[in-house]
LOKEPA-177836 format. One record per residue (C-alpha): x, y, z; residue in one letter. Coordinates in steps of 0.05 Angstrom, whole numbers, plus 32768, in hexadecimal, padded with zeros to 4 digits. Last residue first. Layout:
% residues N
XYZA
...
//
This chain:
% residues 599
83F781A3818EX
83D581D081C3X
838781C181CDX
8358820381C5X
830D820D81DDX
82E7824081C6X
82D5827581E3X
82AD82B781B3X
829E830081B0X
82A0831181FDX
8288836781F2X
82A383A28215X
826E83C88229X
824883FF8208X
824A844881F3X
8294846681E4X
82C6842D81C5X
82BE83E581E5X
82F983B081EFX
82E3836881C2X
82EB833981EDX
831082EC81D9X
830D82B58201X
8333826F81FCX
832182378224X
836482098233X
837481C8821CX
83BE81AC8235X
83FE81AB8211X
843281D881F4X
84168214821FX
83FF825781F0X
8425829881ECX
83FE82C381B7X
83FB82C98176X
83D282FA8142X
83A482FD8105X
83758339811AX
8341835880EDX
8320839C80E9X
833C83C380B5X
830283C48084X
82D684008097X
829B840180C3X
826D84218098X
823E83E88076X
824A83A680A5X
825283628077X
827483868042X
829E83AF8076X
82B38370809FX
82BD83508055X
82F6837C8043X
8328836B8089X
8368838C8081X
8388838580CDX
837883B18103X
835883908141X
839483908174X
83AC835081A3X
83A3835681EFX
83B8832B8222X
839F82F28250X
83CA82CC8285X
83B38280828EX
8370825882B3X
834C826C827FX
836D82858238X
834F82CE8236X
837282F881F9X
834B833D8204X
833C835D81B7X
835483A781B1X
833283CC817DX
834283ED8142X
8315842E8141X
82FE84458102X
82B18433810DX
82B084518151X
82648443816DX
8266840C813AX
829F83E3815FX
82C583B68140X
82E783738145X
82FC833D8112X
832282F2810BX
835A82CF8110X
838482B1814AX
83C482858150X
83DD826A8198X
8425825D81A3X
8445822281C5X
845B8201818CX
841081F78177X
83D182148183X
8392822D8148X
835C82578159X
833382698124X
82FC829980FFX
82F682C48144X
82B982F7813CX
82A8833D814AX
827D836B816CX
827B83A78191X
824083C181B7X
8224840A81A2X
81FE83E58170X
820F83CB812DX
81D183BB80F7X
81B0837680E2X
8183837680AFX
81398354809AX
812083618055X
80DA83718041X
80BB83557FFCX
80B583887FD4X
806783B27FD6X
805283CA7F93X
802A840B7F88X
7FEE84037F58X
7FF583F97F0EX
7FD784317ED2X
800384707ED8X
803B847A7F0CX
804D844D7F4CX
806F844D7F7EX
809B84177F95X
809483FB7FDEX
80D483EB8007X
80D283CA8040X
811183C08076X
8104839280B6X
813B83A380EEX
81658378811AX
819D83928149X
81B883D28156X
81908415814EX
81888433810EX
819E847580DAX
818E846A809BX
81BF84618058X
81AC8464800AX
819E84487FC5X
8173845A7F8CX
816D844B7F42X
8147845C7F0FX
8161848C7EEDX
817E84767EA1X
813684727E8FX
8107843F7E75X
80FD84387E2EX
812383F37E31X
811783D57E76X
815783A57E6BX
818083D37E55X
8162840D7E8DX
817483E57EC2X
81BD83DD7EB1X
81C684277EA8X
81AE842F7EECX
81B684737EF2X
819E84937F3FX
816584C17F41X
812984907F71X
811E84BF7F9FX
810E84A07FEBX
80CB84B18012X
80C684A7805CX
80AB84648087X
80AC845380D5X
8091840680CEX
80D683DF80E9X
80F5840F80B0X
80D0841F807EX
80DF84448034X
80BA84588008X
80C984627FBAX
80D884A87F96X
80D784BD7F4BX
80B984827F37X
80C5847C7EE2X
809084A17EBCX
805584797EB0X
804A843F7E88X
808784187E92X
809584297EDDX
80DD841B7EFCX
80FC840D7F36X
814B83FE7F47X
816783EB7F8AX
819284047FC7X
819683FC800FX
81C6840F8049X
81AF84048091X
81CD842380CDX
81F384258107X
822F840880F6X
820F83E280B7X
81D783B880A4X
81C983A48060X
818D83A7802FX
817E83977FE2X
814E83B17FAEX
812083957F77X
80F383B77F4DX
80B683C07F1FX
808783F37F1DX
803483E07F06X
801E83DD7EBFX
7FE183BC7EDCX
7FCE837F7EFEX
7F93835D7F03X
7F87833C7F4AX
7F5983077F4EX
7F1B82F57F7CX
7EFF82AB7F71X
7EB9828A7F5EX
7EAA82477F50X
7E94821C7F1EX
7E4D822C7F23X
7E1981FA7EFEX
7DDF82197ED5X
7DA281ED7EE8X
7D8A81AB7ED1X
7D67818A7E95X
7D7581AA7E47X
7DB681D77E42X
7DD681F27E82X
7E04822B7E7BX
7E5182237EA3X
7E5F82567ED2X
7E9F82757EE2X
7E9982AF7F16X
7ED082DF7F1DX
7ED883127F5AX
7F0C834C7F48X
7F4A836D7F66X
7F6F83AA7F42X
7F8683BF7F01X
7F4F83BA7EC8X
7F33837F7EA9X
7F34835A7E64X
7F2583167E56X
7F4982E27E43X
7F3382957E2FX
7F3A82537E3BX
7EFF82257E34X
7F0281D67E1EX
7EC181AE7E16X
7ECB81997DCCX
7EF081527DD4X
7EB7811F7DC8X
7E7B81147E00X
7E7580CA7DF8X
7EB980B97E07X
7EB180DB7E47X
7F0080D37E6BX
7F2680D27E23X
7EF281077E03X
7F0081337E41X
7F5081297E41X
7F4F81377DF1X
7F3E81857E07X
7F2981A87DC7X
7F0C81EA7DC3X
7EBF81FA7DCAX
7EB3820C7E15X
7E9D825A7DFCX
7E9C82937E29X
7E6A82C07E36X
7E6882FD7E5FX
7E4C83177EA1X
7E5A834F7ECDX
7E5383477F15X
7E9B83597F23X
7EB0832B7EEEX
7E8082F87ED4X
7E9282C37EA9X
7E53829E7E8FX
7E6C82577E65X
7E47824C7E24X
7E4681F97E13X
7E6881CA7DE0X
7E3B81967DC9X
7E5281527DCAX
7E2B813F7E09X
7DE7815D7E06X
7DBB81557E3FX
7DFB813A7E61X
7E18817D7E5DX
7E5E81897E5EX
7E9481C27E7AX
7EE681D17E7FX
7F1C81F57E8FX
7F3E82357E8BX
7F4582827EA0X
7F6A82B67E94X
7F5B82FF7EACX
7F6C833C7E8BX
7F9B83797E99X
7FDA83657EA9X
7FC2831E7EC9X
7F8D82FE7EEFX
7F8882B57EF9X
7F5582797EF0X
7F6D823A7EE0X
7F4781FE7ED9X
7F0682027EEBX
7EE681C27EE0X
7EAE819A7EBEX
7E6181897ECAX
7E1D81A97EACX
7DE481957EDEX
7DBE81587EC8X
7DD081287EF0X
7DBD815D7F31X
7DEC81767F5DX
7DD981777FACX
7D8F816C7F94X
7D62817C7FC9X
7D6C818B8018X
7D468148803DX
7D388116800FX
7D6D81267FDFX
7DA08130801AX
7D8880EC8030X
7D9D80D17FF9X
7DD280E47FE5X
7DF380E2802BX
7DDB8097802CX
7DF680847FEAX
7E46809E8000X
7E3480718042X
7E1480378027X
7E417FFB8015X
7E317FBE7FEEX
7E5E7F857FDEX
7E457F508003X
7E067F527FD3X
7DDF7F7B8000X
7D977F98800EX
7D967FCE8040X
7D587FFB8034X
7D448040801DX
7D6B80387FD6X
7D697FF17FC8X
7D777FEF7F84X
7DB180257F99X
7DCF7FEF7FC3X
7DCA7FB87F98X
7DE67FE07F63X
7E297FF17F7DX
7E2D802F7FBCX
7E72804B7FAFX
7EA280437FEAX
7ED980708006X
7EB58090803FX
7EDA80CD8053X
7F0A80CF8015X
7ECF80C77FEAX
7E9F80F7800AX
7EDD812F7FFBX
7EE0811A7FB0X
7E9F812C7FA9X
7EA481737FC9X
7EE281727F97X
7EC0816C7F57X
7EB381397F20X
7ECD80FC7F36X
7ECF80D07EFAX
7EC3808C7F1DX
7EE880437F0DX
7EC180147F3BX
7EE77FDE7F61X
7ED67F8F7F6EX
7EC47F6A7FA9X
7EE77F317FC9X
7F2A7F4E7FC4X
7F3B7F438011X
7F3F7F838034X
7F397FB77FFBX
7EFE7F9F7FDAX
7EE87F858022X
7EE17FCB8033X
7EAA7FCA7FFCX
7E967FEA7FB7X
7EDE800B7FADX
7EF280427F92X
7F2380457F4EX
7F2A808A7F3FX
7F1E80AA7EFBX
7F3380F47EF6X
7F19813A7EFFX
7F0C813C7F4EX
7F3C810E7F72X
7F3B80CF7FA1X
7F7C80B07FBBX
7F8E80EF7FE3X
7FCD81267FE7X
7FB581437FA6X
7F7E815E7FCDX
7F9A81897FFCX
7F7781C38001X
7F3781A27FFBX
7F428160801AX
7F5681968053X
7F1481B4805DX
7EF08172805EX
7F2081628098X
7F0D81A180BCX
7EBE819280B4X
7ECF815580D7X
7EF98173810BX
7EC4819A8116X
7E8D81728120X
7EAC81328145X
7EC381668179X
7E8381808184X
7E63814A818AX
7E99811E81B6X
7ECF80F5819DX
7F0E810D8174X
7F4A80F781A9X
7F2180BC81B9X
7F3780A98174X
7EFE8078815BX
7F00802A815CX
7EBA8008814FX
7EE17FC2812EX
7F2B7FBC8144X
7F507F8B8113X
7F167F9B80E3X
7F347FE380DDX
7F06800B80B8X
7F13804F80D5X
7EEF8077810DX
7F1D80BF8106X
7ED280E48100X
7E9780B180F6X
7E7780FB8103X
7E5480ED8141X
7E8180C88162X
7E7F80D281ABX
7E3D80E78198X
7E1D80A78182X
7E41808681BFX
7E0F80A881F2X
7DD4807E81CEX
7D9E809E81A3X
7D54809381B3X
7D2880BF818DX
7D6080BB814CX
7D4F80D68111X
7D898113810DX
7DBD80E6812EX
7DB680B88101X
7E0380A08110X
7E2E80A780D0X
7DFB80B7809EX
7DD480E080C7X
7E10810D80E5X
7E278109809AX
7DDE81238087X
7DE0815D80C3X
7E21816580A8X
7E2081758066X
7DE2819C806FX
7E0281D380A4X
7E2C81DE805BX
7E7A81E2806BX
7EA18224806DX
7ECC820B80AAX
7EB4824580DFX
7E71825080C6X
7E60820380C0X
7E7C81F38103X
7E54822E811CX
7E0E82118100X
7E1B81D4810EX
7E2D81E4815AX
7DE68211815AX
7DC581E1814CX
7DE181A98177X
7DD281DC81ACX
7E07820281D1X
7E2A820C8219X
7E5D823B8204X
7E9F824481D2X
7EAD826D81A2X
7ED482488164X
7F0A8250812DX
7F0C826080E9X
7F13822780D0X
7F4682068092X
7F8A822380A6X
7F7F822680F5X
7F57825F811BX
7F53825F8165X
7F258230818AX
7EF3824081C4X
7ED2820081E0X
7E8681E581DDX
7E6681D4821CX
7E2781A58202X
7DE381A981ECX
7DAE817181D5X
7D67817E81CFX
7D6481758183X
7D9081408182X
7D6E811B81ABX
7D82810C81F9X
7D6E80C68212X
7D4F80B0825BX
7D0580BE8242X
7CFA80AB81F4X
7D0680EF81C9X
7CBC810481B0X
7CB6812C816AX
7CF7811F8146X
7D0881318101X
7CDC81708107X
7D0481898144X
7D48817D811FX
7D2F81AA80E6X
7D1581DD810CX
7D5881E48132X
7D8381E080F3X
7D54822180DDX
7D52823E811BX
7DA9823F8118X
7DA3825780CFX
7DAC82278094X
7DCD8231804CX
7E0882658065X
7E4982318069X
7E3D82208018X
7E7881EC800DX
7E5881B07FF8X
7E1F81DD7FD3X
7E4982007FB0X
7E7B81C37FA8X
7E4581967F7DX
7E29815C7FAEX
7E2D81147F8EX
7E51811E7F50X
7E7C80E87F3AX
7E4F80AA7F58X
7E1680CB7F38X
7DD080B87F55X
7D9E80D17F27X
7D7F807D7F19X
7D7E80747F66X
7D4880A97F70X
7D4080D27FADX
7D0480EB7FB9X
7D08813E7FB7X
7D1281817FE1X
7D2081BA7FC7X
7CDC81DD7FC0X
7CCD81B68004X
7D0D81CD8024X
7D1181C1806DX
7CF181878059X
7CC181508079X
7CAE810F805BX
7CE380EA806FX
7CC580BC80A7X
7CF3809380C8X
7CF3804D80C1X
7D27804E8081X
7D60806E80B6X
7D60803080DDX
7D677FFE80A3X
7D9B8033808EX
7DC2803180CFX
7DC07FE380D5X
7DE07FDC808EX
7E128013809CX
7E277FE280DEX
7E327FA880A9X
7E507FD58076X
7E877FEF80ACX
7E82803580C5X
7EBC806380A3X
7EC180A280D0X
7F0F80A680B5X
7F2680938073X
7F5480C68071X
7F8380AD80A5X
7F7280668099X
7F648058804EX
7F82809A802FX
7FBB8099805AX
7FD7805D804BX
7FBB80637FFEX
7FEE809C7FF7X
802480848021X
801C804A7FE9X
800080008000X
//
């Protein structure tokens, strides 16, 4: 088994429920009345002959956080349960102590309290951008939760199936780490978050074929077979990872019951299915289907790829409505993409768009949708917010710290306005203008047209130690002013500083190399104190011809090295110090011990 398939059947596989114990949950579920909806002009019977195995829930709906209201969840619970049997809590009654989490990189956190189930759906789905939907079915689908007048403690612990994997070697096994309603909820809803931003990292993707398999014993023992499934989109993808089965045709012949074949599983079927009873269509067969590719803004116009079909009408290439900002425009899915008439032979090649459309400077929101023909509705593909660029300045610029200060210097330039006659500068946030008048003949041959002035360099005045440097370019014309990535510098206090490169004994005499200086006098060559413990010390002199100290150090000048001997034992290891003496402000400074053996 791959890394890959590791973690896609036990780490992402988790909240699986074995086809056995599925079997007892839908024979449970099929007593309950369905009759009620929260949305009767939504609302339908599920069929068996519109499931699609590669489009069970589209990703608007998947990933629509805003569908329900806390009342509404509420009403809905009450009307799936009227009377809760004496000695059990219902779903609809139940509340709990919730916790207070910070943000992470798929939710946006929590505030905690003592809650309702509704209103813990409801702020799981706010804070992780899942639909309130989604998991009042996958609370059904795992547990019944929702139907339940009699639910047992242990339906809570695991709610959500959350981090309960198929493991036949330990049958009913969840993470206590995960257990608990609320707990199951978000962590859940977190996890669906991260197949999306992740989702090369799993077994099952949107826009290919994946092979998925009917059973667990398809993995376990080979006894059942595999489907091969065109996943259409990632919401679909996502129900995969969490419950990697595809109901076969027993199962969907017996939609509302729990006939089996030994090779039929219900979990992807029973989230279908009751959704449909319950909410509607998630995605309807007949909705218009493909991807969005690409979709990226760029000097002026936005790009954007992919691809759309109709099942009404397979070979015929259909109008795609891009709308930018609210306005709308038409697009045509007509060119060739051999990868569409490979994976839906009967569809043929021309369902390729890719097109460019102009925009002006700045940040837009883009909609792609793809225009239904015969049966269904218009399907979104999504929507994103781009930046379009202009003809905004270029540059680059670099920083180093000296005695005292920082030195920096760069080019800009702005190819549709005159050239920036001044940037700005910050230091640690405290900003000032900067004129850009210095030639950069080197600039200006390989920005032909621009001119010979463009560059700009100087020193500041700052305190020792670290400081964080940003330069922004201004701009002229079309463009907006562009930010530089900020640079981080080290500058020379009133201490001084230094370093010993080696320390080398033998013959009785003790070599040493290295620098010392002292930004409060830049020109001073200092003494360095010659400690070897437990012997005499003595002073050797700072003031041999030392280039890099003043590349490495703007403004303290280059004669501040020391290559010198001193008396050293023939035999013994001693620890040898070296301190730099101070000029004016500060102390005197212990640059570096090391320990030396004579040879």
């Amino acid at each position: 088994m791959t890394a890959t398939t590791a973690r896609t059947e036990l780490r992402a596989r988790i909240s699986r429920a074995f086809a056995a114990f599925a079997a007892i949950l839908v024979l449970a579920t099929a007593l309950v009345a369905v009759e009620f909806t929260f949305s009767p002009e939504q609302a339908q019977a599920a069929n068996a002959a519109n499931f699609n195995p590669g489009m069970i829930i589209s990703d608007a709906e998947f990933y629509n956080s805003n569908s329900m209201t806390v009342a509404e969840v509420q009403a809905f619970l009450n009307s799936k349960v009227s009377n809760c049997q004496a000695g059990y809590t219902c779903l609809k009654d139940f509340y709990q102590q919730t916790p207070s989490w910070g943000p992470n990189a798929y939710c946006n956190g929590y505030s905690g309290g003592v809650q309702t189930a509704a209103q813990i759906i409801v702020g799981v789905a706010k804070s992780c951008g899942i639909n309130p939907k989604v998991l009042i079915v996958t609370l059904q689908k795992e547990t019944s939760l929702i139907t339940l007048n009699a639910p047992s403690p242990w339906r809570y612990e695991r709610a959500m199936g959350y981090y309960c994997p198929d493991d036949p070697n330990n049958p009913g096994f969840c993470h206590p780490d995960y257990a608990g309603f609320f707990n199951q909820l978000y962590n859940a809803s977190w996890q669906f978050q991260e197949y999306r931003a992740n989702p090369t990292d799993y077994n099952y993707q949107a826009g290919r074929y994946n092979k998925i398999a009917y059973h667990p014993s398809s993995w376990q023992t080979g006894a059942c077979p595999f489907a091969n499934v065109y996943i259409q989109n990632q919401a679909t993808a996502a129900l995969y990872i969490y419950t990697p089965y595809v109901p076969n045709q027993t199962a969907l012949a017996d939609l509302y019951g729990g006939s089996s074949d030994g090779c039929s599983s219900y979990g992807n079927r029973n989230f279908w299915r009751e959704y449909t009873d319950w909410f509607g269509s998630g995605a309807s067969p007949y909705d218009p289907f493909g991807n969005l590719d690409s979709l990226v803004g760029g000097k002026f116009q936005i790009s954007l790829s992919g691809w759309a079909a109709d099942m009404d009408v397979p070979t015929r290439s259909l109008y795609m409505w891009v709308t930018i900002d609210g306005q709308g425009q038409h697009i045509y899915a007509n060119k060739p993409r051999a990868d569409i008439a490979a994976n839906y032979p009967k569809y043929g090649q021309y369902h390729g768009f890719d097109a460019t459309l102009s925009a002006k400077q700045g940040w837009h929101d883009v909609c792609v949708t793809a225009s239904n023909i015969g049966q269904g509705n218009h399907t979104r593909f999504g929507c994103q917010r781009v930046f379009v660029d202009g003809e905004s300045p270029a540059g680059d610029f670099t920083v180093k710290g000296g005695a005292k200060n920082i030195s920096f210097e760069g080019w800009t330039v702005d190819r549709d306005g005159s050239d920036p006659r001044y940037i700005w500068i910050t230091v640690d946030g405290q900003g000032q203008p900067w004129n850009v008048n210095q030639p950069r003949p080197d600039v200006q041959k390989a920005w032909p047209g621009s001119s010979l002035y463009t560059g700009f360099s100087g020193l500041l005045p700052v305190s020792g130690g670290k400081h964080e440097v940003c330069i922004t370019l201004v701009n002229g014309g079309t463009g907006i002013n562009k930010k530089l990535p900020c640079q981080t510098v080290s500058a020379l206090g009133d201490q001084p500083v230094g370093h010993l490169d080696t320390a080398t004994a033998s013959d009785g005499r003790l070599r040493l190399t290295g620098w010392a200086a002292d930004a409060s006098d830049p020109s001073a060559q200092l003494y360095v104190w010659v400690a070897k413990l437990g012997l005499d010390g003595q002073h050797i002199r700072a003031n041999t011809y030392r280039p890099d100290v003043e590349q490495l150090y703007t403004g303290i000048g280059e004669w501040h090295g020391f290559d010198a001997t001193v008396p050293f034992p023939t035999s013994g290891t001693y620890t040898v110090c070296l301190t730099a003496r101070n000029e004016g402000p500060g102390n005197n400074t212990l640059l570096y011990c090391k320990s030396v053996t004579a040879k």
